[in-house]
Residue, then its C-alpha position, 0 to 999 in steps of 0.5 A: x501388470x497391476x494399474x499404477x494407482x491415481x491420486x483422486x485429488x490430482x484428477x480433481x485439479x489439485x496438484x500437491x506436487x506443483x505446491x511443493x515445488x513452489x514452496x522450494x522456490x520461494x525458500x531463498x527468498x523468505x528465509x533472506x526476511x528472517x532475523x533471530x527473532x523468527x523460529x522455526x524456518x519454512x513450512x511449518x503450520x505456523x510462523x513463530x516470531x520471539x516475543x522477548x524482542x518487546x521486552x525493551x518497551x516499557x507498554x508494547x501496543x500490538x498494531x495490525x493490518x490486512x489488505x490486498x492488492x484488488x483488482x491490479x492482479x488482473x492485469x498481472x495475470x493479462x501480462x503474465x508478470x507477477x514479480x511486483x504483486x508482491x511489492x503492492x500487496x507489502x505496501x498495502x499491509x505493512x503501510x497501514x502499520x505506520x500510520x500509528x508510529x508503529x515499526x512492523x514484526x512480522x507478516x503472513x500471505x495468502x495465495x488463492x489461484x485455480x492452478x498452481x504454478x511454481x514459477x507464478x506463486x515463487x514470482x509473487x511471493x520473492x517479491x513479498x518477501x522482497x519488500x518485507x526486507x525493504x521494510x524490515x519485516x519477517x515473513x514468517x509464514x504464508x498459504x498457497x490454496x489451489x481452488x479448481x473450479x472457483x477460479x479459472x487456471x491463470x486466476x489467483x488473488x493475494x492477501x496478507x496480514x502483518x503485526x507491527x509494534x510501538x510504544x503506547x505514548x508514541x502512538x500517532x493520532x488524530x489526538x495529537x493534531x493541533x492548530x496550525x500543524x502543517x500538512x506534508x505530501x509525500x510523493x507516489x510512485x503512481x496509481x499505487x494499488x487503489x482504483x484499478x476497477x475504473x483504470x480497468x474500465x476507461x482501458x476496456x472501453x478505449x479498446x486499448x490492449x495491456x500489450x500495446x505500446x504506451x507512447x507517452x511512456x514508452x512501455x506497453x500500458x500494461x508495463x506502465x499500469x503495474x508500475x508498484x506501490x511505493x513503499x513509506x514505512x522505512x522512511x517514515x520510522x526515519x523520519x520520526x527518528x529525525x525529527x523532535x520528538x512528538x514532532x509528527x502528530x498524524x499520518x495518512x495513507x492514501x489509499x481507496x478514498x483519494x487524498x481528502x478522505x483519508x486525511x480527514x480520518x486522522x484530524x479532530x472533529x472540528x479541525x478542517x484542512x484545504x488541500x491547495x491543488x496548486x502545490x503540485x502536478x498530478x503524475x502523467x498516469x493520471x493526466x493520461x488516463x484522465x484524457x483517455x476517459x475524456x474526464x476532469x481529472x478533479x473527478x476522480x479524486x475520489x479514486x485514484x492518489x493523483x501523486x500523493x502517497x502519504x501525507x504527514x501531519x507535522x507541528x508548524x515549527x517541525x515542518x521544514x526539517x520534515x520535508x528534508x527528512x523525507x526528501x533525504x529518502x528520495x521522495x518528494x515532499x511539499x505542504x499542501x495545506x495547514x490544520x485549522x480550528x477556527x469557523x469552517x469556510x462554506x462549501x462542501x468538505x469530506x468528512x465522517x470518512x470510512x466511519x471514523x468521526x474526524x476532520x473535514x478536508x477538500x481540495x481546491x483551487x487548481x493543479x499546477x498545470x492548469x488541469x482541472 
């Protein structure tokens, strides 16, 4: 009797049928994404989104993000829990769309792992597909690569890539922000999806396990770490839908950075803003990890949100229906500083922040619990 025939790919590592499978698993949950506008169904070589859904704008700007979710996989893997990756990386992408006043369309991943595994890659990407519905995002196409030999068995990285639109005199901006605007916080779920190497380091070097027991939070700490990134897009199209228009000017995500940079990058050159600590309490994962490092948790503001997600730029006289706009959405919101163009108080301010030429920010005084 003749030798069955090998497949030279699978003994190579590269299972085909395992990535058929998965792709099977996932169907359910990216068709539940699509709406008319999308062509074409799953698997395909490429996503097809209708474009006469742009008709009704009167000049249609293309807006478009990618990101990941850096190293917050790790601990996913460490855990073997991968239904909230997907939420982070959706936060990470489609959240950068709204910062110009754009409402997305669609959104394409990526899955790299040294081993597919259906159940894993299904895992992640329902909960993609699960917040680009929160969103109101398509999900209309995606990759999952198998890498044997680059990335070990329980290894992948995700990514993505989303399109969104607005209205060229909606665009939202550094531009339109004036003297006296009011600066507006908005809440976070948590360490959201920045700053995962120094929560890693300050984890690894208290000899603490991501399966042991959390006592401040009765969950293991790495239950409490993979807490997912908030997701603003839905609440903040709400919100300029509520409010006057024109009534917000800028908007911010704070992501790698912390709060004052990524503030400074959406004020004018010449405008300053001082983020007053007093307004509010960083979240107890900060404060917990902050002890645990035995650092000042003033020094990582650099790094990590501190319980500041977005922040909302908004004309002086708009700022309270702002913040009701927002809170009616179930996220806490608060002014935390007012824009300014007047001479510049001494001491030193963040500003020139991932390159773009804008306003100056910092923090001070101290945090409502007296931490510093």
């Amino acid at each position: 009797m003749a030798a069955s025939p090998t497949n030279p790919y699978a003994q190579a590592g590269v299972d085909t049928a395992a990535g058929d499978l998965a792709v099977e698993l996932m169907k359910a949950s990216v068709r539940a994404t699509h709406g008319p506008e999308v062509l074409g169904g799953v698997g395909g070589f490429a996503g097809m989104f209708d474009a006469s859904a742009l008709l009704g704008y009167t000049r249609p700007l293309l807006a478009s993000s990618t990101d990941g979710v850096g190293t917050k996989v790790a601990i996913a893997q460490a855990i073997d829990k991968h239904d909230t990756i997907g939420q982070d990386l959706v936060g990470m992408v489609v959240d950068d769309i709204v910062v110009v006043g754009a409402k997305p369309l669609f959104m394409t991943d990526y899955i790299a792992c040294g081993k597919v595994v259906p159940e894993r890659i299904a895992d992640i990407v329902r909960g993609i597909a699960e917040a680009c519905a929160a969103t109101g995002t398509a999900l209309v196409g995606g990759e999952t690569a198998e890498h044997p030999g680059l990335l070990g068995p329980r290894d992948y990285d995700v990514a993505g890539a989303a399109t969104g639109v607005v209205e060229a005199d909606a665009v939202l901006g550094a531009d339109r922000v004036q003297d006296g605007d009011a600066v507006i916080a908005l809440g976070s779920s948590g360490l959201h999806s920045n700053g995962y190497s120094l929560v890693r380091h300050i984890v690894a070097n208290a000899g603490i396990g991501y399966g042991d027991n959390a006592a401040d939070f009765g969950a293991t700490w790495g239950e409490v770490l993979l807490e997912p990134t908030r997701l603003y897009t839905t609440p903040l199209l709400m919100l300029l839908d509520t409010v006057p228009a024109g009534a917000v000017h800028s908007l911010s995500h704070v992501t790698g950075g912390g709060i004052a940079a990524n503030l400074a990058r959406v004020l004018p050159q010449g405008s300053w803003a001082e983020v007053d600590r007093s307004t509010w309490s960083p979240s107890p994962v900060f404060r917990v990890l902050a002890d645990v490092a035995g650092t000042p948790i003033i020094d990582t503001e650099g790094t990590w949100n501190l319980g500041i997600g977005f922040l909302a730029v908004v004309a002086d006289e708009h700022k309270d229906a702002a913040i009701a706009a927002i809170g009616a959405q179930g996220i806490a919101a608060w002014q935390v500083a007012t824009v300014r163009t007047d001479s510049r108080p001494e001491g030193e301010f963040e500003e020139g922040a991932k390159g773009v030429d804008g306003g100056a920010v910092r923090l001070v005084g101290a945090y409502a619990d007296g931490m510093n």
